[in-house]
C-alpha positions as CSV (number, residue, x, y, z in Angstrom):
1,X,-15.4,16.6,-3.1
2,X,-14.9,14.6,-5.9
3,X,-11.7,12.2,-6.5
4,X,-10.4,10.0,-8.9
5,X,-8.1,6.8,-7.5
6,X,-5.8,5.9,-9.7
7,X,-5.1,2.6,-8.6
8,X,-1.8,1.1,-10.7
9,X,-0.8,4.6,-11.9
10,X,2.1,3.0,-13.5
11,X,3.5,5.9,-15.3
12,X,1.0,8.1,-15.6
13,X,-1.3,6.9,-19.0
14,X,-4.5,7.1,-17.4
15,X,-3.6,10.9,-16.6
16,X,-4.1,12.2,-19.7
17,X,-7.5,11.7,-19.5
18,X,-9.1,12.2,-16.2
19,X,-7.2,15.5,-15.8
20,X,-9.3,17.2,-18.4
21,X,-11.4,20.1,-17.0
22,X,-14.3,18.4,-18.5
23,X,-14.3,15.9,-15.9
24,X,-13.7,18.2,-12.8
25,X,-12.4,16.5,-10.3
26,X,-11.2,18.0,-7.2
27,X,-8.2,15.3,-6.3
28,X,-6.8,13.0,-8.2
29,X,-5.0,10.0,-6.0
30,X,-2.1,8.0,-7.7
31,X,-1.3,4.6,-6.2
32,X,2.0,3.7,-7.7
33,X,4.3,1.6,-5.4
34,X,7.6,1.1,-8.3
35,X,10.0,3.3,-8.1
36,X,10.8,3.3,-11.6
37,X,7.7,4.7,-12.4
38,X,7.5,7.9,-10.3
39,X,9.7,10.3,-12.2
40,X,7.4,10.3,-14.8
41,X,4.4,10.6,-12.7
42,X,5.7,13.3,-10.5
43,X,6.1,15.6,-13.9
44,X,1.9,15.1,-13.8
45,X,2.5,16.5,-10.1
46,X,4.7,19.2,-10.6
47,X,2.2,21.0,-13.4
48,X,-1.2,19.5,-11.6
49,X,-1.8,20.4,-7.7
50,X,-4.4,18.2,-7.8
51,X,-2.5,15.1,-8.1
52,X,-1.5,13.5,-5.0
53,X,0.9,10.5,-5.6
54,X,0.7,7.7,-3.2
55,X,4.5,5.9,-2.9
56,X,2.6,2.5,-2.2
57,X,0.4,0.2,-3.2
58,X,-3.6,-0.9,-2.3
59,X,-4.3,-3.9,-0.7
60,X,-6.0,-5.8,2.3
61,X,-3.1,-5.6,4.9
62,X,-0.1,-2.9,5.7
63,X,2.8,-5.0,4.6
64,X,6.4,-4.9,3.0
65,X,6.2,-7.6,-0.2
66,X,8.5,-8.4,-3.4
67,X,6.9,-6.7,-6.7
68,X,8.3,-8.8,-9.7
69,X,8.8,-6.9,-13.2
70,X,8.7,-3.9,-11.4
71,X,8.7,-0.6,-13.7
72,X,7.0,-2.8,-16.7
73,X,2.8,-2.9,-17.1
74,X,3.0,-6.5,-16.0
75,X,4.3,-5.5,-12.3
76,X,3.1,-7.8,-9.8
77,X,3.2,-9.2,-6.3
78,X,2.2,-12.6,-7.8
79,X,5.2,-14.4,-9.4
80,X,4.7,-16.8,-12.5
81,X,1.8,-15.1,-14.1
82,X,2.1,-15.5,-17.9
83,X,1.1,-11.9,-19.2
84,X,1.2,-13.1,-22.5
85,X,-2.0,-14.8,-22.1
86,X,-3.7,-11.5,-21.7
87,X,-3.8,-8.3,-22.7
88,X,0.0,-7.0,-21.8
89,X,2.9,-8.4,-23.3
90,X,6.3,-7.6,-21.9
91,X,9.8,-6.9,-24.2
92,X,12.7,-8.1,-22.3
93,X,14.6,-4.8,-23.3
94,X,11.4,-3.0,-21.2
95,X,12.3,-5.4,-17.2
96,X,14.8,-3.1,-15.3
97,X,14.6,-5.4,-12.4
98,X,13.3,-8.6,-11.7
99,X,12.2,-7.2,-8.0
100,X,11.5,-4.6,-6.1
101,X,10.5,-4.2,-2.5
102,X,7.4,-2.2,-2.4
103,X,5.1,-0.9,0.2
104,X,1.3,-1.7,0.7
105,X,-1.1,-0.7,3.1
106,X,-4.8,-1.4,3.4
107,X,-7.5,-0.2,1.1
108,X,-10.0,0.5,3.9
109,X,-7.7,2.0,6.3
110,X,-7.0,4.3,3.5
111,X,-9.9,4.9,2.5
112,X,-11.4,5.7,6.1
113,X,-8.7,8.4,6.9
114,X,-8.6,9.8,3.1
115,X,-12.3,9.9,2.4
116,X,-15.9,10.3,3.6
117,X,-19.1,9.2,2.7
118,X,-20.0,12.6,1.3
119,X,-17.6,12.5,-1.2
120,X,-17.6,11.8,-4.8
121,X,-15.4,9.2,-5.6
122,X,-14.9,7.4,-8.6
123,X,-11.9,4.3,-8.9
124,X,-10.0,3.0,-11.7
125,X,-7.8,-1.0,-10.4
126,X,-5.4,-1.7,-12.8
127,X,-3.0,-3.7,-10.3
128,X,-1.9,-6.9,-11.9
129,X,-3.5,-9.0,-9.1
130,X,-4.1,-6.9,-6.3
131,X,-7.4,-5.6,-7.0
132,X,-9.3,-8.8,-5.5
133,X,-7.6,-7.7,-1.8
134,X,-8.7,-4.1,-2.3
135,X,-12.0,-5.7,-3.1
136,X,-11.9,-8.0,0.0
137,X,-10.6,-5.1,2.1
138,X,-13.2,-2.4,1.1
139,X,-16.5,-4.8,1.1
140,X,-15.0,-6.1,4.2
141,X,-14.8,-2.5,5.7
142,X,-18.2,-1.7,4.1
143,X,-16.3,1.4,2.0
144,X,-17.7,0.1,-1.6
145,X,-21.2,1.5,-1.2
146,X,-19.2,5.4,-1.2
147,X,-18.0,4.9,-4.1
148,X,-20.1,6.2,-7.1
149,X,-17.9,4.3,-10.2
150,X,-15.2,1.4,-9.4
151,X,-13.6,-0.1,-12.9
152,X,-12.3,-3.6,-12.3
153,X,-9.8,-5.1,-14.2
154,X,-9.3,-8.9,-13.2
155,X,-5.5,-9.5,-13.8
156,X,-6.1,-11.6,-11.1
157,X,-7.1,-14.6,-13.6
158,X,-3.6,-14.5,-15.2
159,X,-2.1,-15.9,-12.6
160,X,-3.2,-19.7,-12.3
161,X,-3.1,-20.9,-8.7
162,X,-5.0,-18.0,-7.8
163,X,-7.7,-17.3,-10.8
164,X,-10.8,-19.2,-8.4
165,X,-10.3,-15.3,-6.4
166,X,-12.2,-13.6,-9.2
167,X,-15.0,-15.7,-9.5
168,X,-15.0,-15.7,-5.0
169,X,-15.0,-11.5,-5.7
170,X,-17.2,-11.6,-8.4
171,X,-19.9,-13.8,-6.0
172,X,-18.9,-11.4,-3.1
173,X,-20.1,-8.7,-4.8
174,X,-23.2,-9.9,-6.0
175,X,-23.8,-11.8,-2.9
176,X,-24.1,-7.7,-1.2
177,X,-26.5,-6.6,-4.2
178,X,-23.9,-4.2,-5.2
179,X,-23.8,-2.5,-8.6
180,X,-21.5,0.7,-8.5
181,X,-18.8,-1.1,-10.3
182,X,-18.1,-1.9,-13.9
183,X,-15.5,-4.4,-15.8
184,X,-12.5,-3.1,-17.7
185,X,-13.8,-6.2,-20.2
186,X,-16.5,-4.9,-21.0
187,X,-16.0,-0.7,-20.4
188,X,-12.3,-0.2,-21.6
189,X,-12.9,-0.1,-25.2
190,X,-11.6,2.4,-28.2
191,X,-8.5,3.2,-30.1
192,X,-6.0,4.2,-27.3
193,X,-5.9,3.7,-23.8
194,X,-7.2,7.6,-23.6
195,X,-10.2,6.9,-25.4
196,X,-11.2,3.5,-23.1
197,X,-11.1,5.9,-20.3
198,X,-13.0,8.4,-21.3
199,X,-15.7,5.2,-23.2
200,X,-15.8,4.5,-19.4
201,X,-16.0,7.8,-17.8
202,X,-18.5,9.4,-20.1
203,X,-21.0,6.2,-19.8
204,X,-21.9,6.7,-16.3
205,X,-22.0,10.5,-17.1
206,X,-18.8,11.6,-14.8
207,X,-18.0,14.2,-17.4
208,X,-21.4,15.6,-16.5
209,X,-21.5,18.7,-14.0
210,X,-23.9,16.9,-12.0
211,X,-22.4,16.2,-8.6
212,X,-25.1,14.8,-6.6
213,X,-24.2,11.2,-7.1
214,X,-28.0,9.9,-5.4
215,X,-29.2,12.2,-8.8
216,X,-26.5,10.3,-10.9
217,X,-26.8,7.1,-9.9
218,X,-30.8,7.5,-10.8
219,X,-30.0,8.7,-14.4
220,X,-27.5,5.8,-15.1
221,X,-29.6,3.1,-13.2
222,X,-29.7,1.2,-16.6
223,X,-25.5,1.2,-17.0
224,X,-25.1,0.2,-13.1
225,X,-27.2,-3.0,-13.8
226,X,-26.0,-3.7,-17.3
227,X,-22.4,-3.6,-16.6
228,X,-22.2,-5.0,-13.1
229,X,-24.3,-8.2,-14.1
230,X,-21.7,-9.0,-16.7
231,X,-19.8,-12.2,-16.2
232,X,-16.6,-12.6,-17.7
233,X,-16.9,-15.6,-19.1
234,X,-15.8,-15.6,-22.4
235,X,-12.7,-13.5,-21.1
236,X,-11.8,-16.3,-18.5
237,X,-12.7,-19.0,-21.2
238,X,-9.6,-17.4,-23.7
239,X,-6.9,-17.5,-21.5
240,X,-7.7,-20.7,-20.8
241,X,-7.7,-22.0,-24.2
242,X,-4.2,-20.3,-24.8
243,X,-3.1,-21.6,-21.7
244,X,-4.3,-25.4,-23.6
245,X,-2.5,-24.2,-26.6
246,X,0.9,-22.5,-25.2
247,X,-0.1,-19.2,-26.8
248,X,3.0,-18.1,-25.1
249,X,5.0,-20.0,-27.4
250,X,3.1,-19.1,-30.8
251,X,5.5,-16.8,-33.0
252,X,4.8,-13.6,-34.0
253,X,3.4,-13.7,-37.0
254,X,0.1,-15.5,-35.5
255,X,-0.2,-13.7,-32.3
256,X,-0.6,-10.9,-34.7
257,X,-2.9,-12.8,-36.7
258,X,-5.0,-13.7,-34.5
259,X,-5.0,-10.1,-32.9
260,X,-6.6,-8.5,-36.3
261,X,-9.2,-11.5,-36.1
262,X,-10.2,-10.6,-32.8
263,X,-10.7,-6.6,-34.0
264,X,-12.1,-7.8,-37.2
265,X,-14.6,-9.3,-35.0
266,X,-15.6,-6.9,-33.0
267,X,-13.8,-9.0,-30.1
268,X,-10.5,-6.6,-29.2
269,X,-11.2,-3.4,-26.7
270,X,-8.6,-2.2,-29.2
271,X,-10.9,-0.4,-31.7
């Protein structure tokens, strides 16, 4: 069978791509533990049967935790990140609450009853935080070699006290020779959020109709060691700098500057 994970479905964005028939997947898992996000992701539901939404959250343990800015693309169980360092700024008018209870169960316990090793399963994190626990979890439970694509996106490193967890995941990984997985950084790149998806999904040839991942894994040999040897350092290095420089505090007008330097660049996913 072959399965997306939508891992931080938030409202739905990254829908509108992977439910195109050109990518043909057979299930299509939302994780989405906000409340104020379901409504619009249960209209995907309602005129999709494949979508299956998951009222919780992925981690490394089966626990009830607080979710601050819940509803808003900055949503996390870590308090006193600074999204503004990154790339996801929040308008005051857009917080509905400052917390939520959530639910979140662990990624290999789901994982083992959801899934086999027979399946064809590709993953998309975008969890403000919580994708190095689903990473601990699913190396821990020996789950990450089933999985044919898995698109990280370190949030992780906005949130100070706990930014040495990427580089422990990112040693983790390369300490088991792994190289099924890819870096939003480096993969997420075009003019809408659509069109990073499918920069993403089309490089390691999902949108093919080849389903016999050994076969697929061969072809795209090249993009597995390419994209799972990059670093992240440069990424890392700029929010650190605008950590130096209170980029939080710069007005407008030069966060927008500096924005159109970064595409003029070539530096900004945004193009």
């Amino acid at each position: 069978m072959k399965i997306f994970l939508d891992v931080g479905s938030h409202i739905g964005e990254t829908l509108y791509e992977v439910i195109k028939e050109k990518y043909a997947f057979d299930k299509i898992v939302c994780f989405e533990p906000s409340s104020f996000c379901l409504d619009e992701l249960k209209i995907f539901a309602a005129e999709d049967d494949r979508i299956i939404i998951c009222e919780f959250g992925l981690s490394n343990r089966n626990q009830d935790v607080e979710l601050f800015l819940p509803g808003t693309e900055a949503g996390s169980i870590y308090k006193d990140g600074n999204p503004s360092l990154g790339k996801k700024e929040v308008e005051s008018e857009e917080i509905t609450e400052e917390v939520e209870t959530i639910k979140l169960r662990d990624a290999k316990e789901w994982f083992d009853n959801n899934t086999s090793a027979d399946d064809y399963i590709v993953v998309k994190t975008n969890c403000e935080g919580s994708e190095v626990d689903i990473l601990e979890s699913l190396i821990d439970g020996n789950i990450m070699k089933n999985i044919y694509s898995f698109l990280i996106t370190f949030d992780i490193r906005h949130y100070k006290e706990f930014q040495h967890r990427e580089i422990e995941i990112r040693k983790r990984l390369k300490k088991e020779e792994l190289k099924n997985f890819c870096f939003s950084d480096n993969i997420m790149i075009g003019a809408s959020h659509e069109k990073r998806i499918e920069n993403w999904l089309t490089l390691f040839g999902i949108d093919s109709q080849i389903k016999d991942v050994d076969l697929l894994t061969k072809l795209h040999e090249k993009e597995f060691l390419k994209y799972s040897s990059k670093s992240g350092f440069f990424p890392r290095w700029e929010i650190r700098i605008k950590r130096i420089f209170n980029y939080e505090n710069f007005p407008d007008w030069v966060k927008n500057a500096l924005r159109v330097l970064k595409r003029m660049l070539g530096l900004n996913r945004e193009r």
